[in-house]
N, C-alpha and C positions, 0 to 999 in steps of 0.2 A: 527438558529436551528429550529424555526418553520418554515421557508420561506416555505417549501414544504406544509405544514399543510394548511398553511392558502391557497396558490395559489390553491391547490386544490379543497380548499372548497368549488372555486369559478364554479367548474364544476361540483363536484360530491355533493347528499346527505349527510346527515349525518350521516343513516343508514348504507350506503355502506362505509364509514369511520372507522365506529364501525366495522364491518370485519375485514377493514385492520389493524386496531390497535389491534385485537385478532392476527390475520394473524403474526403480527409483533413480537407480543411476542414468537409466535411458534418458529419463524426462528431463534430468538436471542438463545433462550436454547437447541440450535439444536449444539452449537458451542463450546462443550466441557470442560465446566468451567470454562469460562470466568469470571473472577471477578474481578468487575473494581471497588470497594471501597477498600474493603479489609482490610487491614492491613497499610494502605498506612499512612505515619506521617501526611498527610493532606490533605483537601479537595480538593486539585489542581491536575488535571490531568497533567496542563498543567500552566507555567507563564511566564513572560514577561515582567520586570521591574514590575509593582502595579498591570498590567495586570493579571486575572485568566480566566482559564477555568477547573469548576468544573469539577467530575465525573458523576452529574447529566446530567447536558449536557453534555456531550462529550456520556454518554450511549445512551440520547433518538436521539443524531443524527447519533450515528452509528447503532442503531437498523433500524432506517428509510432510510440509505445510503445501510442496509444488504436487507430491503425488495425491495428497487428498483432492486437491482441487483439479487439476487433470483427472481424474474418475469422476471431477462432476462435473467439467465443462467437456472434457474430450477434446478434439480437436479445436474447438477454440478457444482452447485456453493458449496463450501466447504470453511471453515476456513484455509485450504492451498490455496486455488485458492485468497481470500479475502489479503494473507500476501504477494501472489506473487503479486497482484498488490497495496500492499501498502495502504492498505484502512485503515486500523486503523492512520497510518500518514496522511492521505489524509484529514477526518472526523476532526483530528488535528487540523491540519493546516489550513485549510476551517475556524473554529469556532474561530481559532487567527487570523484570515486575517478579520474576520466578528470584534472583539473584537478591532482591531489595530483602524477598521474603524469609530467604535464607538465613542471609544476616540478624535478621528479626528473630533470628530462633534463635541466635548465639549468643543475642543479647537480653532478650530471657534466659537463657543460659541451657536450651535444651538440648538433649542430645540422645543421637540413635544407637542402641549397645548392639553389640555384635550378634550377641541373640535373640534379638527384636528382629535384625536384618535376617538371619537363618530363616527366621520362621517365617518371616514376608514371602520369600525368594520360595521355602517351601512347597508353600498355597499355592503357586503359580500350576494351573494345570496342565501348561505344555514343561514344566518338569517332573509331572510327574510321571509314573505307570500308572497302567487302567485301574489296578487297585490302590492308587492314590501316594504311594511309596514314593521318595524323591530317586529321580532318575539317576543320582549319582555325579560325582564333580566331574567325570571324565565327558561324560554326555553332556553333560549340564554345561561347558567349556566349547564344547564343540555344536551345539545349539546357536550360540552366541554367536560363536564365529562366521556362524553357515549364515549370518543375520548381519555383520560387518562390526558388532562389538564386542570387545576386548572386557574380560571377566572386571578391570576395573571402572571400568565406564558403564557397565552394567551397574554393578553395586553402587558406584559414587550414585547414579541418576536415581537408582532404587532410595538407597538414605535420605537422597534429598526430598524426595516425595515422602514420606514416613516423616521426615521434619516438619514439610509444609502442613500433612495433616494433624502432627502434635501443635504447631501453632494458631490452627482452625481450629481445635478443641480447648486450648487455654482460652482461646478468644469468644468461644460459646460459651465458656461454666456459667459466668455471668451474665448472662443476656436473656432480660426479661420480655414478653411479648406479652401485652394486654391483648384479652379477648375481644377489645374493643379495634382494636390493633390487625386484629386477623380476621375480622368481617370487612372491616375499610379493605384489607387486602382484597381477599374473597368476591368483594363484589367488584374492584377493581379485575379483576383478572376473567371473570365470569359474566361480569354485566355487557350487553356491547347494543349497538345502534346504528341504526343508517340513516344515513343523510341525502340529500341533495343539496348541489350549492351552487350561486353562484360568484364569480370572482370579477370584483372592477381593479384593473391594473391603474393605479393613483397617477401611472405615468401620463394614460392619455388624457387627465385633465393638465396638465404642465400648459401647455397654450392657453388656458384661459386666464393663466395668473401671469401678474405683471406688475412686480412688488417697486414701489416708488423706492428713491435716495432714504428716503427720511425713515422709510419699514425698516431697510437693509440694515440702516447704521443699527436703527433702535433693537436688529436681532441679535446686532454685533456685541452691542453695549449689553445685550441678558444674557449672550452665550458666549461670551470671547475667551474663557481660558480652555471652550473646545478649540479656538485656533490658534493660540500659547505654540511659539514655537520653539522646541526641546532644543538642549544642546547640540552642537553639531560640530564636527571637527574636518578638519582637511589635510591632508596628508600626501608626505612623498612617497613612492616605494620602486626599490627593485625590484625585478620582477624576471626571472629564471624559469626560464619556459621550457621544458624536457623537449615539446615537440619539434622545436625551432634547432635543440642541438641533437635530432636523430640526422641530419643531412650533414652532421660535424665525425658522423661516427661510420667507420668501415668493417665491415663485415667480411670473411673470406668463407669458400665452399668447405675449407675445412673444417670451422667451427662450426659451420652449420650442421655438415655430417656428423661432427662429435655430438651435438646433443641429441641427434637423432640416434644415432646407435645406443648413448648412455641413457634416455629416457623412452624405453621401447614401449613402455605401459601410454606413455600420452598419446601413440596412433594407433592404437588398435581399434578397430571399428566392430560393429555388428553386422551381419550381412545387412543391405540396405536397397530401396527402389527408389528411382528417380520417376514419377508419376505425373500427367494432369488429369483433371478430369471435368464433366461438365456436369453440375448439380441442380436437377429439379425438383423445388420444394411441393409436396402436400400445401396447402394452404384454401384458404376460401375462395382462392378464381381458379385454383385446380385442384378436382379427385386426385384420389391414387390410381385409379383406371386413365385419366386424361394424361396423368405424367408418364405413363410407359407410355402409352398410346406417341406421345411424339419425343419418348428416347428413342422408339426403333425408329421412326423418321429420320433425329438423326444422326441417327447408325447409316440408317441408307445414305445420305447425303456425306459421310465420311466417306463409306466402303467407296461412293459414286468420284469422288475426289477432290472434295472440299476439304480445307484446312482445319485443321483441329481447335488452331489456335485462333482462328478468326468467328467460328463457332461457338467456342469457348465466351468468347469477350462478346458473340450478340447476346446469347442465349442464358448461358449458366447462371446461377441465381447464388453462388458463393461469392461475395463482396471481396471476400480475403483474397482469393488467386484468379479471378473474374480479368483483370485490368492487365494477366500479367499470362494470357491464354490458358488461365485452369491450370499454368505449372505449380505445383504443391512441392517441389526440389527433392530432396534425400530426403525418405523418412525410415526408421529402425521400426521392429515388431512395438507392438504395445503404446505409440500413437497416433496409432488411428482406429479409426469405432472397428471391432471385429468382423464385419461384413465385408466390410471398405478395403482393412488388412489383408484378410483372406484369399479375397481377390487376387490384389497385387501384385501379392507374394507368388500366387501360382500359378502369375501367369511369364512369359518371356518378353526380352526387351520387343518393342515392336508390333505386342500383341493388343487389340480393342477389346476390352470386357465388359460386359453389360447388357441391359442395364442390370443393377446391383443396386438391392433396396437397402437402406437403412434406417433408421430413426430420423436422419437429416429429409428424406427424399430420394431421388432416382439420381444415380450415379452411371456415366460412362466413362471408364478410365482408359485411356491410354498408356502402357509401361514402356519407358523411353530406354533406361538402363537399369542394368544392376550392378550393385558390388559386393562380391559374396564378403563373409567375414575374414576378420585378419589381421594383419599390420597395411596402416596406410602406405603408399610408396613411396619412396622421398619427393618425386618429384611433384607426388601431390602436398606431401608434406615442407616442404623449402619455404613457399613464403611465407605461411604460418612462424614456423622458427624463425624467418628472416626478422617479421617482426614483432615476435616475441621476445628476441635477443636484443631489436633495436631500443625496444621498451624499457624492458630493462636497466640497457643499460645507458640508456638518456636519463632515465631517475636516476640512477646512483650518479653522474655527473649532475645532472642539477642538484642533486644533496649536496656532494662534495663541493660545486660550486659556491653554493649559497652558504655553507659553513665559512667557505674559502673569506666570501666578501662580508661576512659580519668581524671577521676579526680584521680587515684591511680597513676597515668603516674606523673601528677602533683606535689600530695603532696610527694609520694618516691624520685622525683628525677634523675626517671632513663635517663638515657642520652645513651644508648648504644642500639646495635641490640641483646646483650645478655643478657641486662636486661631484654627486651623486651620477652627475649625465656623466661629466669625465672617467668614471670608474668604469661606468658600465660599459663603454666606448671600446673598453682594453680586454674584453670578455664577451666570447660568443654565448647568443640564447640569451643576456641581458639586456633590457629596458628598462626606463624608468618612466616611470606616470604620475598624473598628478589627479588627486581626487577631486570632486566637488565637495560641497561640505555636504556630510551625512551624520544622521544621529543611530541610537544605539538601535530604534527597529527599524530602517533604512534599509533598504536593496543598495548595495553599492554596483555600480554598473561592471561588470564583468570579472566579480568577485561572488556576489550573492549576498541575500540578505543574513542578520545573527549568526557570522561566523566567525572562527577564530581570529579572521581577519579583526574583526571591529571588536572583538572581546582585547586586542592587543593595541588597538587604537585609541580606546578610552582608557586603557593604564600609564601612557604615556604623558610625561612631561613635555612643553613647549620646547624641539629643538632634538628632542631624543630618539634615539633609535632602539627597535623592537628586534629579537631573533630575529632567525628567520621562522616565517610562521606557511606554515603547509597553506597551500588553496586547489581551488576546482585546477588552475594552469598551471601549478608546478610548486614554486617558493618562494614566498617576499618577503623584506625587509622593508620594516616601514620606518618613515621618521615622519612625525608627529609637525605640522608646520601651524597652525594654527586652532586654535578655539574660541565657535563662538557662543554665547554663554545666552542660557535660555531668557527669551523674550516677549512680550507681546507685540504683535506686528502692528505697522498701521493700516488703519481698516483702508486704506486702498492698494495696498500691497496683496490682498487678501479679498480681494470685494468679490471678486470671481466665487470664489467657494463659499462665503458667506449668502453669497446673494442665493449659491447652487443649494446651501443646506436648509437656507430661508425654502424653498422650491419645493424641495421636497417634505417640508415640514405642513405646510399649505396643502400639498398634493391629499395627505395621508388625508387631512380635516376635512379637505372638500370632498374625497371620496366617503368618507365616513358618514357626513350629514347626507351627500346624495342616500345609501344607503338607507341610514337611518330616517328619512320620509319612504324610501321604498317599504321599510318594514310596517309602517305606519301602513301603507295601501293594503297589505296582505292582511295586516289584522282587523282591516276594514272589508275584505274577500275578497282582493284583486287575486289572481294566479300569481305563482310563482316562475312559471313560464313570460307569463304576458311581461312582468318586469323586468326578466332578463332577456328578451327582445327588446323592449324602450331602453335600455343602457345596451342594445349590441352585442351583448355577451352571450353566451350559452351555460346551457345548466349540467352540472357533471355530477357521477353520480358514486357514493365513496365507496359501497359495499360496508360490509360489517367492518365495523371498529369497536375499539376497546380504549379504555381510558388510558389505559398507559402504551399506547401500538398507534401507530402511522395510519395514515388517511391516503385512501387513493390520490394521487392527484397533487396531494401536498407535505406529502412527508409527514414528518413529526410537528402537530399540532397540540400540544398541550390543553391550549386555553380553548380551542374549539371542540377536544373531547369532551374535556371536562364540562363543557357547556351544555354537550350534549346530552351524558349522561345523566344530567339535570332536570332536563325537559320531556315534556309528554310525547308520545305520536301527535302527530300534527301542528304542532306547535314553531314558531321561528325562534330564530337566533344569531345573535350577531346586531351591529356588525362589529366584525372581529378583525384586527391588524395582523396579517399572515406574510411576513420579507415586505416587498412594500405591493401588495394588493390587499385590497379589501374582502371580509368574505361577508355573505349572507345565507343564512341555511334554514332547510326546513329538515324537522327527523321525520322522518316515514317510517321507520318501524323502531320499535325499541324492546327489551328483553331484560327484565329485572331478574335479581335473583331470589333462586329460590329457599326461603330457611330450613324447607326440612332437608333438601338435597344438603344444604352446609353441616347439619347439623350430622350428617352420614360422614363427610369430606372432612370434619374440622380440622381434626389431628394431622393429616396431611397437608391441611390450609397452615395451621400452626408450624409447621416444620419446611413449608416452602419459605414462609415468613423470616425466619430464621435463618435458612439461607442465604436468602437476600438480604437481610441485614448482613449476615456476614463477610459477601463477598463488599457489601460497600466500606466494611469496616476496613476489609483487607486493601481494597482499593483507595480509601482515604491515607492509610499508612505511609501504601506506594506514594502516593503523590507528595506526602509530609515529607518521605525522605529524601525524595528526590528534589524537594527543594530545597531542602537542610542541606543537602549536598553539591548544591550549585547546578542542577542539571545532567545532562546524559554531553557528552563528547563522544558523536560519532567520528571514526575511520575515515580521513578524506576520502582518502583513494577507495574506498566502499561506497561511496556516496556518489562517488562519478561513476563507477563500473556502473550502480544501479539510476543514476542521473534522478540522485534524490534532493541535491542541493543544497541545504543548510548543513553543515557538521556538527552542530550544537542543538538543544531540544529539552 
């Protein structure tokens, strides 16, 4: 969690820290109300047998994982761009793979001495003086501070790292590397090739196949316990929906004011501009001289008394705030590119600026308002609180609730799906539902797939009832109504998919054999052009690759690197099964390596080697114990604030 903190400290001041750490807090409340305490039954974002990882940590490492990547997208980095790559899992997962490794140390039994930790915290050159002396606890304390951590969250973060790397070091003593070992690497990482390819999609032969009764059954009859259908169970539940009881719960202006006055820190803002603007890209159908050339057109066509925002939505070339006239809303110092900022900032509500170059393009802004710094006013601040209070306090009555009816479930006796309706009847925000049958990796519809939900429905007896167990809508209690117990279907229950997986099994072959006569023509001298015109297709082209690294075009290709790496210039290959297209290639250039350069690099070859064995050693660990341990239990309510979906992983 501090690793970045402290590595850094080791280049940059401390001043320039204190930036980043104002910097950081901007970007975190830029992301739409995000709240990762909440309501949440407990301090764990995240667990793993005894294992935790607070909400404490898991905020200051995603706040510090958001500021890396905002310096490197800039403004387009957003809270959708952050889910499409998965970074609230990522941040996760990181801090339990950091957490797994800890533990790993305690069970070899090592441990960091107080004088280890001195001397560590020493080295660090933003504590020292220029002549290398340590700055002193007093400075040393107020460093920290000026940076948002507390002298023990420094140290705890420091020991744990000093751990992790005693446990990298027991884990190298013994780790042998053959020189045979570190040329295989060596050339791996140094050899690379280019290709040209091309790709027949298996889908568009589907029309030509048209598999009889008697294929179908007999793919049924070689492949059927791929259509084995798993246990599956079905189920009643309660269901205690928080949102259903915010319209049960009353709110007065007094409460509202009290937490406005008692939590004066939640409204304070930074001065801030409400802006749009209109964005022309650089690009290959425009210079940088043709993009000013018609920003000041139109400027003129503003100034003249066209609409900003109808301009905005022909013209601008920003996708993000294009549809919505170039309004970009409130933004604080330090997210937006410094030109863009600059601007802004010093211009008045009202005023046209531009154009304004940046890295993006030509920019014309408009400044609509501003809001200098401060406390929010209530009256901006009311509905926020209104419902942040209603939130609240709907979960704590769905908790209460849902305690309430697992012990009524109990002492009444009910045993039925229709008791169950009668209960709920006599309780606002309760329903009851009834499952379809689902098995243990199933999506349940409006539940989610592998969640606690169905981790509590496969422990169940016929007729029993479960807590209540957290979900994405609030809290339920399940009762368990029936099981059906794994089967083989009959093949016309099933003929559908059979016949589909029959389809595409056919597809893959016929695209293969077409292939493999095309390779046949090329080694007879047809072009490689001319056949991928007779199959329709076009010829793509990958750029340098390496055997262990991704191909233009197609990702991660294993079996077509390595193919490649194999083969002369001009030579083909393939055809090779890539998701479900075919590929066929030719290499055009190729680049071996060289022995005497290795024999300059070895040592360094040797010592990347080793690395990398390392980290997979450490990463095999992770994954052993985290399956000795049953898996990760994420945070409901974390997993809805970031609309991650499963709770379990």
């Amino acid at each position: 969690m501090l690793k970045a903190f402290r590595d850094n400290l080791k280049y940059l001041g401390w001043v320039l820290w204190l930036v980043i750490a104002v910097f950081v807090l901007f970007i975190f409340s830029d992301f739409g109300g995000i709240q990762l305490g909440g309501t949440a039954p407990s301090n764990a974002a995240a667990t793993i047998g005894d294992i935790q990882v607070s909400f404490a940590e898991f905020e200051r490492s995603y706040r510090q994982t958001e500021d890396f990547y905002r310096q490197t997208y800039g403004e387009q980095f957003n809270r959708e761009l952050a889910q499409q790559m998965g970074l609230p899992m990522q941040v996760l997962d990181q801090l339990i793979a950091e957490k797994i490794i800890l533990d790993e140390a305690d069970r070899m039994g090592l441990r960091v001495t107080n004088g280890e930790l001195v001397q560590h915290i020493s080295e660090i050159p933003a504590f020292q003086f220029s002549d290398g002396r340590f700055v002193g606890k007093d400075r040393y304390s107020q460093i920290l501070r000026s940076n948002g951590f507390t002298v023990e969250e420094f140290e705890g973060g420091a020991r744990s790292d000093l751990l992790t790397q005693k446990v990298r070091a027991v884990l190298s003593e013994n780790m042998y590397v053959s020189d045979e070992e570190v040329v295989d690497s060596y050339k791996k990482r140094t050899e690379t090739a280019n290709i040209r390819y091309l790709r027949l999609p298996s889908d568009r032969l589907r029309d030509e196949l048209n598999p009889t009764d008697e294929e179908i059954a007999e793919h049924f009859s070689q492949h059927g316990e791929d259509f084995r259908v798993p246990e599956r169970r079905v189920v009643d539940y309660l269901l205690v929906d928080p949102d259903s009881l915010r319209s049960t719960i009353e709110l007065t202006d007094g409460e509202i004011n009290a937490y406005y006055d008692e939590n004066p820190d939640d409204f304070t803002q930074d001065e801030q501009v409400h802006a749009r603007h209109i964005l022309l890209q650089v690009n290959a159908d425009r210079t940088d001289e043709q993009a000013e050339q018609q920003m000041q057109e139109i400027r003129q066509r503003l100034t003249a008394g066209e609409e900003f925002a109808a301009l905005a939505l022909e013209l601008s070339d920003d996708p993000g705030s294009k549809s919505n006239g170039g309004d970009l809303g409130f933004f604080s110092r330090g997210q937006m590119i410094p030109e863009f900022e600059t601007a802004a900032f010093d211009a008045q509500p009202g005023d046209l600026v531009g154009p304004v170059k940046t890295s993006l393009g030509h920019h014309l802004i408009e400044v609509v308002e501003k809001q200098p710094a401060g406390k929010k006013p209530l009256d901006q601040a009311s509905e926020e609180i209104r419902n942040l209070l209603l939130t609240e306090r709907a979960a704590t009555t769905a908790d209460t609730t849902a305690r309430a009816l697992v012990e009524r479930l109990e002492k009444e006796a009910i045993d039925s799906s229709d008791g169950m309706r009668i209960l709920a009847e006599s309780d606002s925000g309760v329903t009851v539902h009834s499952s379809e049958p689902f098995g243990q990796d199933d999506n349940v519809p409006g539940i989610g797939r592998g969640t606690s939900f169905t981790t509590a429905a496969f422990a169940l007896e016929e007729g029993a009832f479960s807590e209540a167990i957290r979900v994405n809508r609030g809290w339920a209690i399940l009762r368990l109504d029936t099981i059906e117990e794994p089967h083989l279907p009959e093949l016309d229950r099933v003929r559908d998919d059979v016949r589909s997986s029959l389809l595409d099994q056919r597809q893959l072959e016929l695209a293969s054999s077409r292939l493999a006569e095309a390779r046949l023509s090329l080694q007879e001298g047809q072009a490689l052009e001319d056949v991928a015109t007779e199959l329709g297709v076009s010829l793509e082209e990958s750029g340098e690759i390496r055997q262990a690294g991704p191909i233009a075009g197609l990702g991660n290709s294993p079996e077509i690197a390595s193919l490649a790496m194999e083969l002369n210039q001009g030579e083909f290959g393939g055809p090779v099964v890539h998701n479900r297209d075919v590929i066929l290639f030719e290499v055009t250039e190729r680049q071996r390596y060289d022995p005497l350069k290795f024999e300059q690099e070895k040592d360094s070859a040797r010592e990347n080697l080793r690395q990398e064995r390392l980290g997979q050693m450490l990463s095999s660990i992770i994954t052993q114990r985290r399956d000795e341990l049953g898996g990760v239990k994420y945070d409901t309510q974390l997993m809805d604030n970031f609309e991650l979906g499963d709770s379990e992983g």
